[in-house]
VMD Tcl script that draws the C-alpha trace (Angstrom):
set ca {
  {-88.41 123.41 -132.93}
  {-87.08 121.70 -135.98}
  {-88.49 120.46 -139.79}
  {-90.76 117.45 -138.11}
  {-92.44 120.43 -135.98}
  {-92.83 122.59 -139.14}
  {-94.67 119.75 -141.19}
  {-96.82 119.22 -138.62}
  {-97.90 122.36 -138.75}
  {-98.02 122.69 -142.11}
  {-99.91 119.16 -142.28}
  {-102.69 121.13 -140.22}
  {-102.02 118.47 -137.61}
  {-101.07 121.32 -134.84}
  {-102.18 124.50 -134.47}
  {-99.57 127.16 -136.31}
  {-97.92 129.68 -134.47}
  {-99.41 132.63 -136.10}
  {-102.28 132.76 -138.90}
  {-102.64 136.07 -140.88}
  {-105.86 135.63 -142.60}
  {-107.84 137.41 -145.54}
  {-104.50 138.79 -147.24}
  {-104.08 139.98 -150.54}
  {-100.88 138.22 -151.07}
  {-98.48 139.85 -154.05}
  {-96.92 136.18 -154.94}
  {-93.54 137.59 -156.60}
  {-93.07 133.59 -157.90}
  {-96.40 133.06 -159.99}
  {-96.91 137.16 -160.86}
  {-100.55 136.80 -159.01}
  {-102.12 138.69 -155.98}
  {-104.82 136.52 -154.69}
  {-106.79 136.39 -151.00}
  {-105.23 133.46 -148.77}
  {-104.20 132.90 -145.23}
  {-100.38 132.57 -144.63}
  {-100.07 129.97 -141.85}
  {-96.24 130.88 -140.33}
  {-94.90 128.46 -137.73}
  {-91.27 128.62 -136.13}
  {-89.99 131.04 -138.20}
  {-91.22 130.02 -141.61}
  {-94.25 129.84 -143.51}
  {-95.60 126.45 -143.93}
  {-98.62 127.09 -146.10}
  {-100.82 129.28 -148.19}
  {-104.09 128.51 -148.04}
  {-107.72 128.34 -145.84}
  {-108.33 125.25 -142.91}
  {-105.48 126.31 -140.77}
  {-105.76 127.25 -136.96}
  {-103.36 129.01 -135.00}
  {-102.26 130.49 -131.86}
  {-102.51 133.30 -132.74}
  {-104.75 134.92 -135.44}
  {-104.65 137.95 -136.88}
  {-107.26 138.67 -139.98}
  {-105.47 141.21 -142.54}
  {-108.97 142.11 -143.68}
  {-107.73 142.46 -147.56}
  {-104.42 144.18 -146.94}
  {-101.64 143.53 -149.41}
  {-98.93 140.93 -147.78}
  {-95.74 140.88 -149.90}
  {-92.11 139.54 -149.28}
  {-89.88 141.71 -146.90}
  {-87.21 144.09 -148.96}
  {-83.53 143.02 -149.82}
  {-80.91 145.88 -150.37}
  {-78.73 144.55 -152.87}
  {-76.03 146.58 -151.91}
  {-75.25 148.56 -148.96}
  {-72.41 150.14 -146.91}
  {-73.89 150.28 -143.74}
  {-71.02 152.42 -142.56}
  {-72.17 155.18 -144.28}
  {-75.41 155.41 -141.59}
  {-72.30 156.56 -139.25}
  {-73.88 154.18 -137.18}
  {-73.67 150.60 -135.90}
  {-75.58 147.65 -137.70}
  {-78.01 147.17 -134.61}
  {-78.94 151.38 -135.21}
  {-79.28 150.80 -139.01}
  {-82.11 147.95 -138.52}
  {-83.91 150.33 -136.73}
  {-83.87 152.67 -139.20}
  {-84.43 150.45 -142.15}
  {-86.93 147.58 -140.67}
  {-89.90 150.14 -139.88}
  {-89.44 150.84 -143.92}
  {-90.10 147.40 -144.86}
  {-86.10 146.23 -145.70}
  {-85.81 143.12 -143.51}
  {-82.57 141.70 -145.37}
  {-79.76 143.38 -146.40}
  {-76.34 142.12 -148.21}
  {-73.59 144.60 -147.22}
  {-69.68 145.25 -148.12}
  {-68.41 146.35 -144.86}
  {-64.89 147.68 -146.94}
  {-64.99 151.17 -145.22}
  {-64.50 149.74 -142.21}
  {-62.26 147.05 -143.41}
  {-60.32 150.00 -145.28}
  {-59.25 151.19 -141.82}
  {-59.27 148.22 -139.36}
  {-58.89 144.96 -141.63}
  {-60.68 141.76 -140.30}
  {-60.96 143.19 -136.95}
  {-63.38 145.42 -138.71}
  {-64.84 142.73 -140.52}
  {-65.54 140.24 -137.33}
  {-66.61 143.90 -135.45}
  {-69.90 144.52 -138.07}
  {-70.52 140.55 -138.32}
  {-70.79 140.66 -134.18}
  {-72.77 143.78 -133.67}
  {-75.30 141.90 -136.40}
  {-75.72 138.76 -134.01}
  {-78.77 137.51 -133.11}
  {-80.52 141.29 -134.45}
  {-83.29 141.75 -135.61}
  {-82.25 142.42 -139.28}
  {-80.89 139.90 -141.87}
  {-77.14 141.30 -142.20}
  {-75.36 138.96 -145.25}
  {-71.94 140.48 -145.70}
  {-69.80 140.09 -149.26}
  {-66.42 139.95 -148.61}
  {-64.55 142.95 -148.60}
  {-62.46 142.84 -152.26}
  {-60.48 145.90 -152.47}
  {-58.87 146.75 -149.34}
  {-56.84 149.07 -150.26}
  {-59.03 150.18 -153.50}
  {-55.67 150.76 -155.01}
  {-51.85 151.63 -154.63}
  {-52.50 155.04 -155.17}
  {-53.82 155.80 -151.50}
  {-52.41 154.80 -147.66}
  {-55.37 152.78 -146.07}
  {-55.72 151.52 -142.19}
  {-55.41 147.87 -143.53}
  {-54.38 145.63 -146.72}
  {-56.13 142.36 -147.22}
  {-55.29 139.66 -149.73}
  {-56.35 136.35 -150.24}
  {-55.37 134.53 -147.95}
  {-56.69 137.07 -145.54}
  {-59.95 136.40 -147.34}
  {-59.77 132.61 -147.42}
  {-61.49 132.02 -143.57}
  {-64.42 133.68 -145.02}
  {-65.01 131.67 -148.24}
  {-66.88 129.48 -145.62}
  {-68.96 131.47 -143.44}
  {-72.28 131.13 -143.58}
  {-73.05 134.84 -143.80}
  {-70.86 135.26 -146.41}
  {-72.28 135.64 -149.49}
  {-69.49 136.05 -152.00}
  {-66.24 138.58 -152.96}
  {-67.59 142.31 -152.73}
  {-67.48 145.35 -155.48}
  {-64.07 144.29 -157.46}
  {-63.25 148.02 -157.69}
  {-59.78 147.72 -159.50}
  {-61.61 147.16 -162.02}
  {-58.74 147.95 -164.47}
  {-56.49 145.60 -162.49}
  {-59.59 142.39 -163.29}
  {-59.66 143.15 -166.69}
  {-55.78 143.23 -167.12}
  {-55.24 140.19 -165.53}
  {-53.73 141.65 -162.04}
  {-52.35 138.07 -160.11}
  {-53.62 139.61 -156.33}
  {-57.21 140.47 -157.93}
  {-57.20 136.84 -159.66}
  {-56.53 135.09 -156.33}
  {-59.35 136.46 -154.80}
  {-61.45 135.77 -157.91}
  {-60.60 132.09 -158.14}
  {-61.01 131.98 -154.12}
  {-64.56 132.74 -154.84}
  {-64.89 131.12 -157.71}
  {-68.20 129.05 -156.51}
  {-69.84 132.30 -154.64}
  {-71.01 135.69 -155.81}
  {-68.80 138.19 -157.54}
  {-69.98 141.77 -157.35}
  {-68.48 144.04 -159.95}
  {-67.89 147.82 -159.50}
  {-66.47 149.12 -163.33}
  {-68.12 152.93 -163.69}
  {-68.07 153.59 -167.77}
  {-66.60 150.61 -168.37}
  {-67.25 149.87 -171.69}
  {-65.76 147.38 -175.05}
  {-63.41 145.17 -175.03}
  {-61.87 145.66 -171.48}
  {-65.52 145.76 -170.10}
  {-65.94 141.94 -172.33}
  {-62.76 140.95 -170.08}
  {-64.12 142.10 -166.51}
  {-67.08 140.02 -167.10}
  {-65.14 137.40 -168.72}
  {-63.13 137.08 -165.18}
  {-66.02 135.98 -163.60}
  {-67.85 139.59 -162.34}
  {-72.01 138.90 -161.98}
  {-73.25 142.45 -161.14}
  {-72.69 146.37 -161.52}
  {-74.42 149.29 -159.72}
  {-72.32 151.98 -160.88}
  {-74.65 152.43 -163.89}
  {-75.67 156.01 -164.40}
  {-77.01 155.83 -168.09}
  {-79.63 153.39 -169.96}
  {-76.82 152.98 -172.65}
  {-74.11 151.79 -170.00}
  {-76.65 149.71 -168.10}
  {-77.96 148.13 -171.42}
  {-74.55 147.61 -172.34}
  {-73.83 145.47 -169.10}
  {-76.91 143.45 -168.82}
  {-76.33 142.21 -172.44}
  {-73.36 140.52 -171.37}
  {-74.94 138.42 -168.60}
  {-74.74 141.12 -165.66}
  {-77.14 141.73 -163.10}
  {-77.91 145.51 -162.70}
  {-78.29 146.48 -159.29}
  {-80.19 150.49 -159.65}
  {-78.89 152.67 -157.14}
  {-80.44 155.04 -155.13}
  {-78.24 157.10 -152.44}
  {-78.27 159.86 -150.53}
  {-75.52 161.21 -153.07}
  {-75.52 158.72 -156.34}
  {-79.51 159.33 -157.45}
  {-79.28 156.73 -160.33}
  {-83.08 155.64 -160.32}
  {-85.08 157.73 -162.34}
  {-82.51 157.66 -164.98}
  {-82.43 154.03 -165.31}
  {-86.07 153.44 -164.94}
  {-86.23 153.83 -168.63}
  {-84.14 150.72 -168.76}
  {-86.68 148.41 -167.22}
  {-89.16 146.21 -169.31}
  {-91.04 142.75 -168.72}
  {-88.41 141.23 -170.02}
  {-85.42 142.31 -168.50}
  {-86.66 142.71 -165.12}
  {-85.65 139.11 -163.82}
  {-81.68 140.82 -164.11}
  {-82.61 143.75 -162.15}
  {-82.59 144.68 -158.16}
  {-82.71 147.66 -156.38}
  {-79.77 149.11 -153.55}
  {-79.12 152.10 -151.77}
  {-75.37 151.46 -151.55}
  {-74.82 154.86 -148.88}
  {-77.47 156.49 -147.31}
  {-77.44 158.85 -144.48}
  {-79.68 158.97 -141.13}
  {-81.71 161.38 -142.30}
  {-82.81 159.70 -145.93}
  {-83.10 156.40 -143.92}
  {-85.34 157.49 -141.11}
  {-87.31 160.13 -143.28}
  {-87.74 158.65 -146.52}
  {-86.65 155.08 -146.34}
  {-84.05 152.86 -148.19}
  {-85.70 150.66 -150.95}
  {-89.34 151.15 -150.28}
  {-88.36 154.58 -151.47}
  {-87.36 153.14 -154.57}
  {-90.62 151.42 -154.99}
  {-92.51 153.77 -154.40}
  {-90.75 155.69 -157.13}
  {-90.83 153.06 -159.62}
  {-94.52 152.50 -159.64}
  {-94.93 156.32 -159.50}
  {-93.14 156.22 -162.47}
  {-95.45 153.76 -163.89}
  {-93.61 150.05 -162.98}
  {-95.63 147.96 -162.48}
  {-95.99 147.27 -158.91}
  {-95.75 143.27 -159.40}
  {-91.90 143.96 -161.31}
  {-90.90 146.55 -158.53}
  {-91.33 144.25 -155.70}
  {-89.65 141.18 -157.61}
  {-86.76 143.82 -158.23}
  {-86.79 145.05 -154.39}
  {-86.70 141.40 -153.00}
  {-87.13 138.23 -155.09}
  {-84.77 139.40 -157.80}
  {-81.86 139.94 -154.73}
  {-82.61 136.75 -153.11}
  {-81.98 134.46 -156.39}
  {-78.79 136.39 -157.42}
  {-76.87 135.73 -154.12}
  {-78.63 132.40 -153.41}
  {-80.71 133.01 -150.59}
  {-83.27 130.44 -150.97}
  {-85.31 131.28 -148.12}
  {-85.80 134.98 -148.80}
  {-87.55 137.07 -151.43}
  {-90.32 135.21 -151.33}
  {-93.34 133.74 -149.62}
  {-93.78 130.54 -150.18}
  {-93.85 127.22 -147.38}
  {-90.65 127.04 -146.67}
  {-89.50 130.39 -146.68}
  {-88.73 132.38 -143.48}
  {-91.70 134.90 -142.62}
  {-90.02 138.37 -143.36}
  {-93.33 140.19 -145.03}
  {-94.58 143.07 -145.03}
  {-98.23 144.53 -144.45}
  {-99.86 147.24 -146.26}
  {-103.11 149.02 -147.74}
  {-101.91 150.15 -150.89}
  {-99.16 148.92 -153.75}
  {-99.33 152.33 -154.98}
  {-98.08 154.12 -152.17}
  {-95.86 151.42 -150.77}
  {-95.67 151.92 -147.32}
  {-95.25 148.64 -144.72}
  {-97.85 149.02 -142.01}
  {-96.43 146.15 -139.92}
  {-93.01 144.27 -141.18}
  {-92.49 140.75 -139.70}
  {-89.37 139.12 -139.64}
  {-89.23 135.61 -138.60}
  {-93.02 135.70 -138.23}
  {-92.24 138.21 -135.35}
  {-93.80 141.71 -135.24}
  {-90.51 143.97 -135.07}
  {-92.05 147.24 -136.30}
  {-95.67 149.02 -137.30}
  {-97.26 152.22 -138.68}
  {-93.31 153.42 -139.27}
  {-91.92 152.56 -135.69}
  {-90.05 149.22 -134.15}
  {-91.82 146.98 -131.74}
  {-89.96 146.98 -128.74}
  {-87.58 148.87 -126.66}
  {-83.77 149.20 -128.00}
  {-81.79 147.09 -127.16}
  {-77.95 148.38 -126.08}
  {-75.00 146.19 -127.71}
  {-72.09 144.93 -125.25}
  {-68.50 146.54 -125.29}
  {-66.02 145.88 -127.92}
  {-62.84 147.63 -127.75}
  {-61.34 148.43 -130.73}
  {-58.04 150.33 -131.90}
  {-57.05 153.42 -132.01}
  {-57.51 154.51 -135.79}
  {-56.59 158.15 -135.80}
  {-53.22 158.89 -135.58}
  {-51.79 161.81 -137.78}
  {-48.98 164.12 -137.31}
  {-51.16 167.44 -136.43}
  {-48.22 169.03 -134.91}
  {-46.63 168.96 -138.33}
  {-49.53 170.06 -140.48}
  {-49.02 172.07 -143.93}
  {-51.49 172.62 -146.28}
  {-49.62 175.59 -147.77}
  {-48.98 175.14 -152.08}
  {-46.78 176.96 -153.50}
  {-46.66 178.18 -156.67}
  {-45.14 176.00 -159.66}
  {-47.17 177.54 -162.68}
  {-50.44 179.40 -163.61}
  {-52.84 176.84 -164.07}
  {-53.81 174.00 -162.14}
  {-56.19 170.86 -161.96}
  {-59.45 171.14 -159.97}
  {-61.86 168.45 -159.08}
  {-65.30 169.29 -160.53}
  {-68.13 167.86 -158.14}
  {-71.42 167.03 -160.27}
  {-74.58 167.29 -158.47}
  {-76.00 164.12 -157.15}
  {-73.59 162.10 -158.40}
  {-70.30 160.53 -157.02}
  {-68.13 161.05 -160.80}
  {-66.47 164.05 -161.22}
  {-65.12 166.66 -163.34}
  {-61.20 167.01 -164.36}
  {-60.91 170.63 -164.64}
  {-58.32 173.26 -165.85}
  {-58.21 176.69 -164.11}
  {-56.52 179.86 -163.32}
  {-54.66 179.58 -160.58}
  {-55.09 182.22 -157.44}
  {-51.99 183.36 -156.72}
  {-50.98 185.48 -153.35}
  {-46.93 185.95 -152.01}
  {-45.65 182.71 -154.58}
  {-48.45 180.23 -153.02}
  {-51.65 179.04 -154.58}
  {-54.74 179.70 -152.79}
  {-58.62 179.58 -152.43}
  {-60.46 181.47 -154.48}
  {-63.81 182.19 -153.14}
  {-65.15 184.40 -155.57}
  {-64.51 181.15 -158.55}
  {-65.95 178.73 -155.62}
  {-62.40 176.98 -155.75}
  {-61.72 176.23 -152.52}
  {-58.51 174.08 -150.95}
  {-58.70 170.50 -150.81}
  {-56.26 168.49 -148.57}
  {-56.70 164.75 -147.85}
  {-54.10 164.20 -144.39}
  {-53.14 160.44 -144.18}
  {-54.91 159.46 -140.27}
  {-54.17 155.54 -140.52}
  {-49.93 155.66 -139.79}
  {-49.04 159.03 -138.84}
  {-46.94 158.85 -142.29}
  {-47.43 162.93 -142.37}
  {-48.56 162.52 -145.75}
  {-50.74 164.98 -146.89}
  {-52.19 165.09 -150.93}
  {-52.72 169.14 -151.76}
  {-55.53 170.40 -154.37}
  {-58.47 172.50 -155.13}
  {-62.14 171.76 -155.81}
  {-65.16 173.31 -156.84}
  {-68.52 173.20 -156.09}
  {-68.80 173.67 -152.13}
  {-69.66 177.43 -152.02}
  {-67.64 177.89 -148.60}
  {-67.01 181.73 -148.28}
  {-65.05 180.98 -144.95}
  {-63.95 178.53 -142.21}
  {-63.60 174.59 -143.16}
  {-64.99 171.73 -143.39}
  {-63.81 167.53 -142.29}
  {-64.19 164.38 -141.90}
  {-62.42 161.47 -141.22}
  {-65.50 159.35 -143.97}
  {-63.45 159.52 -147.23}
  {-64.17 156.02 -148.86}
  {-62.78 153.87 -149.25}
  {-58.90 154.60 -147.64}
  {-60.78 156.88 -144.59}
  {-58.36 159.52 -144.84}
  {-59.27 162.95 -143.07}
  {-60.45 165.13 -145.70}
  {-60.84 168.65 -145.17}
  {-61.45 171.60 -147.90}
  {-61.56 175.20 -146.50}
  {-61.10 178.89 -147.41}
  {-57.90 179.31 -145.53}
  {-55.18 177.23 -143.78}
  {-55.84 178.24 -140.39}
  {-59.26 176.99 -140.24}
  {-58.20 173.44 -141.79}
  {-55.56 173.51 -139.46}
  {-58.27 173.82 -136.73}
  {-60.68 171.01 -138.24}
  {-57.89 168.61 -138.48}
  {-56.91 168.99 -135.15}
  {-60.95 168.54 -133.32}
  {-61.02 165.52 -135.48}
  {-58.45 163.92 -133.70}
  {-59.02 165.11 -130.55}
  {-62.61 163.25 -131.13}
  {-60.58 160.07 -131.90}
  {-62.82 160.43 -135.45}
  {-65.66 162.58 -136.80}
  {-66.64 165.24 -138.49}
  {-65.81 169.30 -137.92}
  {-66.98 172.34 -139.35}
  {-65.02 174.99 -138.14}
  {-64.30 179.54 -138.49}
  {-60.67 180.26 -138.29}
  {-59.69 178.75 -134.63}
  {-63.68 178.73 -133.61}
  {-65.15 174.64 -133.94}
  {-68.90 175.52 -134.43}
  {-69.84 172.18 -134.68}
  {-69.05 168.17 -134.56}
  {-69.52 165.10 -134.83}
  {-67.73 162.05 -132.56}
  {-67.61 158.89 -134.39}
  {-64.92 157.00 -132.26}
  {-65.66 153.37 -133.69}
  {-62.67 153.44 -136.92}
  {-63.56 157.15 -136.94}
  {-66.76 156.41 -139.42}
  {-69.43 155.35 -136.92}
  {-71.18 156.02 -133.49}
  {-72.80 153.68 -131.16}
  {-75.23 156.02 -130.24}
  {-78.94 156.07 -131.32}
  {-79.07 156.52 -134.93}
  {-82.21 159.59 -133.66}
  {-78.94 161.55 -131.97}
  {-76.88 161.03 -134.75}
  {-79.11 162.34 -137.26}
  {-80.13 165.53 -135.00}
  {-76.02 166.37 -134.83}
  {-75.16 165.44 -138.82}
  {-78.46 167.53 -139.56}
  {-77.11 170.37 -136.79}
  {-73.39 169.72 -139.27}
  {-75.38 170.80 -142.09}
  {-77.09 173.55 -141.11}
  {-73.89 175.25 -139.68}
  {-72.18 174.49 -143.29}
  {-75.05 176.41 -144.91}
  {-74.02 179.26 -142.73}
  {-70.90 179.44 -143.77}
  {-71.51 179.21 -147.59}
  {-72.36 175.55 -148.45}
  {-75.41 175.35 -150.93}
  {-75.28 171.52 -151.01}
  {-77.78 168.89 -149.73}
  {-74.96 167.09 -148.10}
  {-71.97 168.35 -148.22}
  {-69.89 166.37 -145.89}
  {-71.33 163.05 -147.68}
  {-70.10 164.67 -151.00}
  {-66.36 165.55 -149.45}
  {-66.40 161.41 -148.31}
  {-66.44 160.38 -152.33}
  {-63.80 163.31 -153.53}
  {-60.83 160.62 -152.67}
  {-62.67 157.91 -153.71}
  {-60.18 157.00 -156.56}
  {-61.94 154.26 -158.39}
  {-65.23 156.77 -159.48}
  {-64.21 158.62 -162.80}
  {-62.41 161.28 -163.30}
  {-60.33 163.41 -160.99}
  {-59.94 162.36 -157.18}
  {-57.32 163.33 -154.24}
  {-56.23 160.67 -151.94}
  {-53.27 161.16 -149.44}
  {-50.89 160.35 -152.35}
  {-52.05 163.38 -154.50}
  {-54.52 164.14 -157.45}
  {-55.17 160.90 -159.33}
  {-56.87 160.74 -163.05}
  {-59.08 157.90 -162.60}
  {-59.32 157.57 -165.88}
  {-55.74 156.96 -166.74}
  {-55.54 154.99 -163.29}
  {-52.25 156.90 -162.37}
  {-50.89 160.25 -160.43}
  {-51.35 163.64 -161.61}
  {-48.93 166.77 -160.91}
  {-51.48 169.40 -159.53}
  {-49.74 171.91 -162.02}
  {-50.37 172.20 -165.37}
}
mol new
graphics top color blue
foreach p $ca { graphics top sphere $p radius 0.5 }
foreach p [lrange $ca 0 end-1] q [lrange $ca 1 end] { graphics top cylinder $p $q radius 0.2 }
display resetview
């Protein structure tokens, strides 16, 4: 079909291909909710209004019809599974569009990554718009799979689902003028810029938006969010499995501010997604919270669609493709049926449709470490050492001083303190490099825990109560080829395979979540009080996320942007 078909249909000259009639629709353009029929033909809706026939008719009988969801910001990776497995966790929730950074895949295989997300997305069912990946590595304090500058970027400026230049997470290295981050700046210089600057604040904050950076979602305060939005950026709220950022920034949201304002999940795992949903959860919040349900839907859809330029989405209007959503009730926003494309793909919480399986692609090998060599003994070189902190639900983290544990001249775990050891084993070269430290907050009172997920280099991290058993995690991971492994002394009690870069698996997203739940459980057993814990090990070398991180290169103050002796 093409335009001349489309006016037809929307001249009432032919019969449309589908006619939902009698809906309440929530018109995120005017701020009304009126009864009309949307008449949709070839993919788009053509017109609002009564006198239309179709091929198909389908009366709504007063249901609410509003514009299909847009996460503003989303590692898809962090599903652990492929994109084709995330749609069909996200579409029965109402999200039919989502713009994504693949950089944790790009971290470890570079544009082979890239072109390997931007395939598995072809011809789904979900919109996939990617920003191009900024930071790759994050910084020079860490070994990652891949390094891409900008002329690695450059074929992508182009690409028609290519949005813009993702998260500029050396942030420091923006506002300081750094020549590599500039290039890729000035590359993009006509597309979107996504910012990443976590307490960012004065005059260095007045230079990273001065470079050119549009958004933030890093904001975990009203006073830092306020702060950024009054100098022209677009807050994007967050709400992940591990970085719960809504309700404290709901306070932040008024009539008149609301137009600057979307909603993203930026990592969420299989069991948030497929139990309580990606940003319908956040609507639902919102107006539980008393936002209006008129300002949460512009936030969770129109909002996203005007700041990256997607004309067609957000919105329902003739013109605009047919991604809606169905429902009884704004207050308890929960799609009936989603549409994308005019297309029933899902209904009462379930896809339309049997799965679909992907072809092959062969990628590299990504884990290759040194295991015969491993070391993760410390000895002694004072009394007190730095420990990373974690804060509950939240990604920033504390830069503590403690007592060190001594035994025979070597620093240890301390179980009794919860400060357990914290290695971070370099999986992209076989280098051998291994950064040593302690953390606090995991609980363990034996055995270990790993994972190759430690965003954004995708190091294998692994923090345990003795060397043997990290020893013996290390080792299952790379005998999976990538994963994660819970593990009692020379006893693997449970894992996870996740053979694509070592951060996802091409199985159905229902078996992955049944084994990362199973992971879980079995760290409870041995200790673990935390939701998640293996999602809150992936952020502890995430270097660019205040204050104190590990990454294969040793402890790094974030806040200082340089190494750190783990001595004191």
């Amino acid at each position: 079909m093409t335009i001349v078909d489309r006016l037809a249909a929307a001249r009432g000259d032919v019969a449309a291909d589908l006619v939902l009639r009698n809906g309440q629709l929530v018109n995120v353009i005017s701020g009304e909710i009126y009864l009309t029929d949307i008449v949709i033909h070839d993919r788009h809706v053509v017109a609002l209004g009564k006198g239309y026939s179709g091929v198909r008719e389908v009366d709504l009988a007063g249901k609410y019809v509003t514009p299909g969801l847009i996460d503003a910001h989303v590692h898809i990776e962090s599903s652990l599974v492929t994109p084709p497995e995330f749609a069909r966790a996200v579409l029965p929730h109402g999200v039919t569009t989502v713009v994504t950074d693949p950089h944790e895949i790009a971290n470890v295989l570079g544009l082979e990554g890239l072109r390997y997300m931007l395939e598995r997305a072809k011809h789904g069912l979900l919109n996939m718009y990617v920003m191009a990946s900024s930071c790759v590595p994050a910084t020079d304090m860490e070994t990652s799979g891949a390094r891409l500058e900008a002329d690695d970027l450059a074929p992508l400026v182009d690409h028609p689902w290519v949005l813009g230049l993702a998260e500029l997470m050396n942030y420091p290295g923006v506002a300081l003028g750094d020549e590599g981050m500039l290039d890729k700046i000035a590359l993009f210089k006509q597309r979107v810029l996504d910012g990443h600057a976590p307490d960012m604040t004065g005059n260095m904050l007045n230079a990273y938006v001065a470079a050119g950076v549009q958004s933030e979602h890093e904001c975990t305060s009203v006073a830092e969010a306020r702060e950024k939005l009054r100098l022209g950026m677009t807050i994007f709220i967050r709400e992940g499995t591990t970085t719960r950022n809504l309700k404290p920034l709901l306070p932040l949201i008024t009539a008149e501010n609301h137009s600057a304002i979307c909603f993203c999940t930026d990592d969420r795992i299989p069991a948030d997604l497929i139990d309580h949903g990606s940003i319908d959860y956040m609507l639902r919040s919102a107006i539980a919270a008393g936002i209006d349900p008129m300002l949460a839907i512009r936030m969770g859809s129109y909002n996203t669609a005007r700041h990256f330029g997607l004309k067609k989405h957000g919105a329902l209007a003739p013109g605009k493709y047919a991604d809606l959503l169905v429902l009884p009730d704004l207050q308890d926003f929960r799609p009936e049926q989603v549409y994308r494309g005019g297309v029933l793909v899902a209904q009462e919480g379930e896809m339309v449709g049997e799965r679909r399986e992907s072809r092959r692609i062969d990628l590299r090998s990504t884990v290759n470490i040194q295991s015969g060599e491993l070391d993760f003994s410390i000895r002694a070189k004072g009394e007190e050492i730095r420990v990373i902190g974690t804060v509950p639900d939240q990604v920033v983290t504390e830069h503590l001083v403690q007592q060190a544990k001594i035994v025979d001249g070597f620093a240890v775990s301390d179980i009794e303190r919860d400060i357990l050891k914290f290695a971070m084993v370099e999986r992209h070269r076989a280098s051998g490099n291994i950064g040593l430290g302690f953390i606090k907050g995991f609980g363990l009172r034996r055995g270990a825990i790993a994972g190759s997920v430690a965003h954004d280099h995708h190091n294998l991290a692994v923090i345990g109560v003795d060397d043997e058993s990290m020893k013996t995690a290390v080792r299952a991971i790379a005998e999976m080829g990538g994963g994660l492994a819970l593990v009692d002394g020379a006893a693997v009690l449970a894992r996870l395979p996740l053979p694509v870069a070592g951060l996802l698996s091409e199985l159905p997203i229902e078996a992955v979540r049944a084994q990362y739940d199973s992971m879980i459980e079995a760290a409870r057993e041995l200790g673990n009080r935390m939701s998640d814990p293996f999602m809150v090990m992936s952020f502890m070398g995430l270097e660019v996320i205040p204050k104190l991180k590990l990454t294969d290169l040793g402890l790094v103050d974030v806040e200082k942007f340089q190494l750190l002796e783990l001595f004191v």
